[in-house]
C-alpha positions, 0 to 999 in steps of 0.5 A: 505513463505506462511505466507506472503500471509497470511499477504497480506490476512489479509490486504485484508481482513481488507480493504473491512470489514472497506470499506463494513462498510463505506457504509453500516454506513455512506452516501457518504459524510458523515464525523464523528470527531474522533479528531477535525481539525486532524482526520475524517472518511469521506465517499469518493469514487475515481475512479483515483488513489493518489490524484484523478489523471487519474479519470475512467481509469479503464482498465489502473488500472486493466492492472497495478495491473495485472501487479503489482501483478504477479511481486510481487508475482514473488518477493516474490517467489525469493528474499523475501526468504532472508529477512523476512522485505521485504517479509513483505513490499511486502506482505503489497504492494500486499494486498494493490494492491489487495485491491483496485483492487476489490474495481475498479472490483467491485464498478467502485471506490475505497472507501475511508474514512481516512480524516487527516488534517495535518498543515492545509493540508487537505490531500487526504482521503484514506484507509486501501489498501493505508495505507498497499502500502505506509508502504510497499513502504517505507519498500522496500526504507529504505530495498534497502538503508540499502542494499546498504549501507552493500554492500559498507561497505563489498565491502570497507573491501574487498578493505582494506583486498587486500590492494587497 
């Protein structure tokens, strides 16, 4: 069980090095071609959340993530037992969570730096937190899903076997 405090450790550990190296390498605003028109390390810094929304609401980010992250570790602690994938998604949710929260305790900010442009989308820069938040996210999905769906299955078998 505790190995996947370890992971979220892992996670937080590899979002502030990469952040700390952003800002102590790269000028605010800076950007480096990885792969041209794809892929740059852009130095960005958001005080909101996804896509800029609620800009400087920080006592509304430290109350969710205080909130957000006893419910996970609560969920770890009591179903993640069980299955050792959604132990895993939600260890990289809260190594996400706690990520960003000291880069908004700390810094009044989070830093970001993975810039993609996609089809022409030039999608909103993000980081290492926010990568382990939504792989965990869709973790506990497709989890959820393929839950529901052996649920269906084993309450159709037993319907079958009592002849209903």
């Amino acid at each position: 069980m505790y190995l996947y405090y370890i992971v979220a450790i892992l996670v937080i550990a590899l979002d502030q090095l990469s952040k700390w190296a952003v800002i102590k390498t790269m000028a605010l605003g800076e950007q480096i071609t990885v792969i041209g028109d794809f892929f740059y390390l852009t130095s960005h810094r958001n005080s909101g959340a996804a896509w800029g929304v609620l800009q400087g609401q920080m006592g509304f980010f430290y109350a969710i993530t205080a909130i957000v992250v006893v419910g996970l570790i609560y969920f770890m602690q009591k179903y993640a037992r069980e299955s050792q994938l959604l132990a895993i998604a939600l260890s990289l949710i809260l190594g996400g969570a706690i990520g960003n929260f000291i880069d908004r305790l700390f810094r009044k900010e989070v830093v970001d730096f993975f810039d993609f442009i996609i089809f022409g989308y030039d999608y909103p820069i993000f980081n290492i937190a926010d990568s382990a938040l939504v792989v965990g996210v869709i973790l506990v999905i497709i989890i959820t899903i393929m839950d529901e769906r052996k649920e269906k299955l084993q309450n159709d078998t037993t319907a079958q076997r009592n002849g209903k």
